[in-house]
Structures are given as structure tokens and as C-alpha cells.
C-alpha positions in Angstrom: 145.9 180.5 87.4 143.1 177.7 87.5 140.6 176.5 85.3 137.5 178.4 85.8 135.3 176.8 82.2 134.6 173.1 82.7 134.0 171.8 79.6 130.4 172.0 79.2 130.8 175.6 80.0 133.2 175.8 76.8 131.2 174.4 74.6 128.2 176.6 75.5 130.6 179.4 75.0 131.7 178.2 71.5 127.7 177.3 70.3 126.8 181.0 71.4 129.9 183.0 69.3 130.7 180.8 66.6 127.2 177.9 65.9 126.1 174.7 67.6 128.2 173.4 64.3 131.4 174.8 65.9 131.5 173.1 68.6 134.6 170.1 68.5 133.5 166.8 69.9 136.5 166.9 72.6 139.6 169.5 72.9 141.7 170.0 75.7 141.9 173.0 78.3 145.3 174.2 78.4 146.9 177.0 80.7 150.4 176.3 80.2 151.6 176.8 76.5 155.4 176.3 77.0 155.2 173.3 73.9 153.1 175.4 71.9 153.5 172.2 69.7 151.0 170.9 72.0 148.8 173.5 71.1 146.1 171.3 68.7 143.2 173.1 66.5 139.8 173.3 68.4 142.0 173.3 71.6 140.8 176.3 74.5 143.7 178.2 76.0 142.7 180.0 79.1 144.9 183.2 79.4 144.1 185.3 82.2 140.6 184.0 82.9 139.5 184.7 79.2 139.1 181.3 77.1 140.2 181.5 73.6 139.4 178.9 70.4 142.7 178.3 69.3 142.2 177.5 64.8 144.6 177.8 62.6 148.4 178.7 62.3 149.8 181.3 60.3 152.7 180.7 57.6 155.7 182.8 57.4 156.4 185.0 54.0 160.2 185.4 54.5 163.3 184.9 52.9 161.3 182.4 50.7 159.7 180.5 53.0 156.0 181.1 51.7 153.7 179.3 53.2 155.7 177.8 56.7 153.7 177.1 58.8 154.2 179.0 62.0 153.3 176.7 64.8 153.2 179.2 67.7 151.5 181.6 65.8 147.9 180.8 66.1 144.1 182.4 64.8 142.1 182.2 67.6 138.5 183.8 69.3 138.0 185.4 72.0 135.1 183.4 73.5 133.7 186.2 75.8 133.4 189.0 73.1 133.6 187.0 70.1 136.4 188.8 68.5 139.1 187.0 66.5 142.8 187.5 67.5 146.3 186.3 66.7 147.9 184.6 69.4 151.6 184.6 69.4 152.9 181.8 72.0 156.7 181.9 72.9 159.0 180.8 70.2 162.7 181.3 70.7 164.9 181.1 67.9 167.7 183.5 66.6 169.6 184.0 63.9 172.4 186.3 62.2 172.2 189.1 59.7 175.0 190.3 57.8 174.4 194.1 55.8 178.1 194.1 54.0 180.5 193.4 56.7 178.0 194.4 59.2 176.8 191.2 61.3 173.8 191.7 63.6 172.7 189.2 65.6 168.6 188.5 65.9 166.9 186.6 68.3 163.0 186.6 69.2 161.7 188.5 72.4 158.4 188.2 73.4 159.1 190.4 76.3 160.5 193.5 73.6 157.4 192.9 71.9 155.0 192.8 75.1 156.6 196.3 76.2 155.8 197.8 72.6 152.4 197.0 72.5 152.4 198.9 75.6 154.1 202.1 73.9 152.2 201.8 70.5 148.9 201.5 72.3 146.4 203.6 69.6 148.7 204.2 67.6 147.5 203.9 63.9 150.6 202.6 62.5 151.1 199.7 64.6 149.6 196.1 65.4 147.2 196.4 68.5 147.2 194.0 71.3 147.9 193.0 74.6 150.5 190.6 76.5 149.5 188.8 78.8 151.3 185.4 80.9 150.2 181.9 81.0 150.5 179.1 84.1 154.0 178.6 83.5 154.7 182.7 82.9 155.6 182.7 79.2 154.7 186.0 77.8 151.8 185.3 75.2 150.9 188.6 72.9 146.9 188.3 72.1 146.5 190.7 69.0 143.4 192.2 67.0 143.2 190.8 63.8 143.7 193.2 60.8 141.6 192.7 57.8 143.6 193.5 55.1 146.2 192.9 52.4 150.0 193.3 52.7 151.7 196.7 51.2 153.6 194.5 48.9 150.8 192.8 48.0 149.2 195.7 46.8 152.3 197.3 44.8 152.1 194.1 42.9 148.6 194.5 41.9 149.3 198.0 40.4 152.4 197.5 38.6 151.8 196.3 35.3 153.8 199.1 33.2 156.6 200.9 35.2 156.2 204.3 33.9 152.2 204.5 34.8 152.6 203.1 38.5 155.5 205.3 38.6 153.7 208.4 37.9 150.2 207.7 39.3 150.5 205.5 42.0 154.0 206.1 43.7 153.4 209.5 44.6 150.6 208.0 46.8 152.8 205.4 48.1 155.8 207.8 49.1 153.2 209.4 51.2 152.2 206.4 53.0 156.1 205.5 53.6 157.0 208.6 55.0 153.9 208.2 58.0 155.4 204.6 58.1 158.9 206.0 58.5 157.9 208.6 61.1 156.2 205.6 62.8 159.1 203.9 63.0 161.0 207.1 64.1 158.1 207.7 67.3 159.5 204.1 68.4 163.0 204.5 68.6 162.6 207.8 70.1 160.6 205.7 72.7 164.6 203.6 72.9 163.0 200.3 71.0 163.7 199.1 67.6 161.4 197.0 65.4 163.9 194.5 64.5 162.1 193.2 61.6 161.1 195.5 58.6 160.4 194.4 55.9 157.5 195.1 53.4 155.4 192.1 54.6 155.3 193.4 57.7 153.0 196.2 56.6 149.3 195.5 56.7 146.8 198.2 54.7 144.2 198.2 57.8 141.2 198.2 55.6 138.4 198.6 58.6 140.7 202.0 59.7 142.1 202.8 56.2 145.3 203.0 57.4 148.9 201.1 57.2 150.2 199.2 60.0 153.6 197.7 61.4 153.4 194.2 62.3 155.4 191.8 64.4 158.1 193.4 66.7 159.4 190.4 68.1 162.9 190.2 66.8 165.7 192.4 68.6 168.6 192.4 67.2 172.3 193.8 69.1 175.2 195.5 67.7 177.4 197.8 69.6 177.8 201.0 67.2 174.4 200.8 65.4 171.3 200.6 67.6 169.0 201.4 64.7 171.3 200.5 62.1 169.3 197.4 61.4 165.6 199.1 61.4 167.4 201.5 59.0 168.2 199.1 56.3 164.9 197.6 56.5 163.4 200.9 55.3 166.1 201.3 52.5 165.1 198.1 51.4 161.2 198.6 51.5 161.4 201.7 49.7 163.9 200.2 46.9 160.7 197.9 46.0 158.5 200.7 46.0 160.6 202.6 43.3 160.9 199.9 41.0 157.6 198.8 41.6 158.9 195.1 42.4 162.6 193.6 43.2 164.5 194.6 40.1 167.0 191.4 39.9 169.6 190.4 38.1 167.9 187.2 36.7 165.2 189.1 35.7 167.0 192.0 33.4 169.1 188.9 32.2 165.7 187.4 31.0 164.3 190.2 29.7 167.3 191.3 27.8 167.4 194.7 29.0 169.7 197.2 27.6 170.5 198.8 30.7 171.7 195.5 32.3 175.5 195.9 30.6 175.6 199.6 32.3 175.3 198.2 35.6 178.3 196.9 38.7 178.5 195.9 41.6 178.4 199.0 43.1 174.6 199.4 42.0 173.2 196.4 43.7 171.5 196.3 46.8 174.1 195.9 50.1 171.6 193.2 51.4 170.3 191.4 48.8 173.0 190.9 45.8 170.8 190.0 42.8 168.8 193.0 43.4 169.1 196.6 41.6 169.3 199.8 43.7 170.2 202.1 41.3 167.2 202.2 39.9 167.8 205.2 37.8 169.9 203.3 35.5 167.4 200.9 34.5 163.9 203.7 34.7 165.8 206.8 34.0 163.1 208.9 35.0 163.6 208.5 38.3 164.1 211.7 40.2 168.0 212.1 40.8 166.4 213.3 44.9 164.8 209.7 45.2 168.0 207.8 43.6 170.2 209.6 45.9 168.2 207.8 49.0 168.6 204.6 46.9 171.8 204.9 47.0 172.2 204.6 50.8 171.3 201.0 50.5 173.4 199.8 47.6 177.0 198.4 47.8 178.9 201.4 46.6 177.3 203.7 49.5 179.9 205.3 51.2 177.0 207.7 53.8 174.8 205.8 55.4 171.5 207.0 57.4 171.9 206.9 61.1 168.4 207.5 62.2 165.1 208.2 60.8 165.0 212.4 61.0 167.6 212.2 57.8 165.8 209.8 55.6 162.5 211.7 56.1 164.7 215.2 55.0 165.6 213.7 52.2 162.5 212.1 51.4 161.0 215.7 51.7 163.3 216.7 48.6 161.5 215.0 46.2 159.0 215.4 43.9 157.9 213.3 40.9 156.2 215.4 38.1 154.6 213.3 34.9 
């Protein structure tokens, strides 16, 4: 793969999609992203023949690391149509998961990621892009930017008394997790996993009015529970939909709550400690249908869900009535 742009070329490119007032002074050219550290703002990464304006990084949201950057991640345009992307270079890194005494090991696949792209391809659920390799053959995943805020994001917004969101809005939201579940059912059916769920991960696609999965890069291996993992992830997601917000210890303790002297350890979420899944106890009007699915994902579960078809049965059971 050579350079086909000299620079002049470039700049002519970047005057024409972005403004004469765009254009850097110098940048490099680079075809081989393998130390994506390397990777400067204003820099031109050729990847297969189409030139891209690499600008910003993104910053992670997880496990509270808000704002991190996330070097390899990078917002970039498309120089030949103009379009904006997200351009995820190759990062390896992995790490270890533990749900009770369950320990899954994670690490970060650009190749899992490349071949879902592939499978999700229109799919209005999912991230859109395309994978494509650089001069030294790292797998690069060019993706269409999504205009829109994250589904926790928007829960926030609408929770300012329990009972109301509860009533008018989570009926609305249910809906949207179940097509999110089933989305996630259509790709283990198709023998991949997501590897990372979690409620950040769902962007609200406001140019398509629709809710999409987002960054499938992580895979994750443990011998009796292919989708175990993917599983949890959707426990936990729907746990902050129900209470409208992580229900934590710290926070009943500050706010004096009655219910907080009814509650053990049995109640509290198998992943995360300090937070309540047993919501019923603290909102009693909580369907007993919807606590049941709670329930799954909380330390006294003795039943767990082993694929998606049983948690969308169960979700079918309920109904919330004002």
C-alpha cells in the first residue's frame, strides 16, 4: 500500500471538505498505524487508498474512568466524501472479570470486531462500519459516526421522581430493551458475543431514531458459559433502568431511607456490591414479574439466564399499570 496524495494534494482535499481555515501548516502521511501513539491531530492516515483527517480522541466512560483519553480511538473525516467517522486503531490490552466466583477473562479483538461489522451490516441496532488493514496489516475498524446521546444519558435526564419515570417513561424504555435484547440474541445466534454491554454502549441514533450497540471489541473466554458474560451485561443494564439510576448503598445510607435496614446481602447486585437489585424493596411498586428478572442478577440468585430467548419470555410477563 503506497502513498497515492502528495501533500499538496491533501491539503486541497482538506480546503475543499472542511475550509481553507482547516488546513494544518504541516502533518504527516502515515500508512502504518502500529504505534497509534504516533498518530498526532491534523495527521492523514491513508487506509486503503482513502485519506482520512485524523482530530480528536475519544475518552472512555467505564468503571470510572470518565473522561480517559482513548488514544487509538480517533474522530476523523473521510476526505473523499466528507463524512466524519471513528477510527479505532489496534489496541491490545485485556483484563479479568469476576461475576461471583465466575472469572472471565477479556481481551480486545479487532479481528472479532471486524467480522461483526460484517454480520451486523444494516442492522439498526448496531454501530455501522467497515474494517479495513493498514501497511503493516493491523485491522483498523472505520465507523459512521452516530449523532446522539447515550441511553444512560437519557434515563438520567428523566428521572427526577421515581414513581413518574417509573410509570411514564419505563414502559417506553422496556420496549426499547427488549429490541436491544433481541439484538443481542440475532448475534449470538450468528456464534459471536458482544463482550462488552454495558448501558454506555447504547447510543439513541437520533438521524435513524433508533438505539444502537456500540463497541464489540472485547471477547471474553470461559469454558461452560459462552454468553454468560453478554448475559450479565443485560441484567445489569436493565437493573438501572428499573431504578431509574444505580440504587447504592451509599446513597440509601445518605438519604436515610427506611428500606435500607430491610435489605442483605442477598439483594445486592452479583457484580457490583454497593448496588441494589431488589429493587422492589426499596420502590415497592415494582411488578413482582420485573423483580423476579432482577433477581437473576443479584447475589442470592440461585437460576441464572443461559441465553437471551428466556430473558425476553420473561420480559414478555410484565406489565406496569399506573
Amino acid at each position: 500500500m503506497g502513498t497515492t496524495y502528495s501533500v499538496a494534494q491533501l491539503k486541497e482535499l482538506i480546503a475543499e471538505k472542511l475550509g481553507p481555515g482547516f488546513v494544518p501548516p504541516r502533518f504527516k502521511i502515515i500508512t502504518d498505524t502500529s504505534d497509534f501513539f504516533q498518530v498526532d491531530y491534523n495527521d492523514v492516515c491513508l487506509l486503503d487508498e482513502i485519506p482520512y483527517l485524523m482530530l480528536n480522541y475519544t475518552r472512555e466512560g467505564r468503571f470510572g474512568l470518565d473522561d480517559e483519553p482513548k488514544y487509538w480511538v480517533r474522530k476523523g473525516v473521510d476526505l473523499l466524501s466528507g463524512s466524519r467517522k471513528i477510527i479505532k486503531l489496534v489496541f491490545h490490552e485485556e483484563i479479568e472479570a469476576r461475576i461471583g466466583d465466575i472469572v472471565f477473562k477479556c481481551v480486545r479483538s479487532p479481528g472479532k470486531e471486524a467480522e461483526i461489522l460484517k454480520v451486523v451490516r444494516g442492522h439498526p441496532n448496531f454501530m455501522q462500519g467497515i474494517a479495513v488493514l493498514d501497511e503493516a496489516d493491523n485491522i483498523i475498524r472505520i465507523l459512521d459516526n452516530i449523532l446522539g446521546k447515550q441511553l444512560d444519558q437519557i434515563v438520567n435526564k428523566l428521572n427526577e421522581n421515581h414513581e413518574e419515570y417509573f410509570f411514564q417513561h419505563l414502559p417506553g424504555l422496556l420496549k426499547i430493551f427488549t429490541g436491544l435484547v433481541e439484538a443481542i440474541g440475532f448475534l449470538h445466534d450468528h456464534g459471536h458475543k458482544h463482550g462488552d454491554i454495558r448501558r454506555d454502549h447504547i447510543l439513541h441514533d437520533r438521524e435513524n431514531d433508533c438505539y444502537r450497540w456500540i463497541d464489540f471489541d472485547y471477547d471474553y473466554m470461559h469454558m461452560a458459559s459462552m454468553f454468560g458474560y453478554d448475559l450479565f451485561g443485560l441484567g445489569n443494564i436493565l437493573i438501572f433502568l428499573v431504578g431509574g439510576g444505580d440504587l447504592t448503598i451509599q446513597q440509601l445510607t445518605a438519604e436515610k431511607a427506611p428500606a435500607l435496614q430491610n435489605l442483605t446481602a442477598d439483594d445486592m447486585n452479583i457484580i457490583f456490591n454497593n448496588r441494589v437489585a431488589n429493587i422492589k424493596k426499596i420502590y415497592p411498586y415494582v411488578p413482582d414479574a420485573l423483580n423476579y428478572i432482577l433477581l437473576h442478577f443479584s447475589n442470592g440468585a440461585n437460576l441464572y439466564y443461559e441465553n437471551t430467548v428466556q430473558l425476553l419470555e420473561d420480559l414478555g410477563d410484565v406489565q406496569i399499570n399506573a
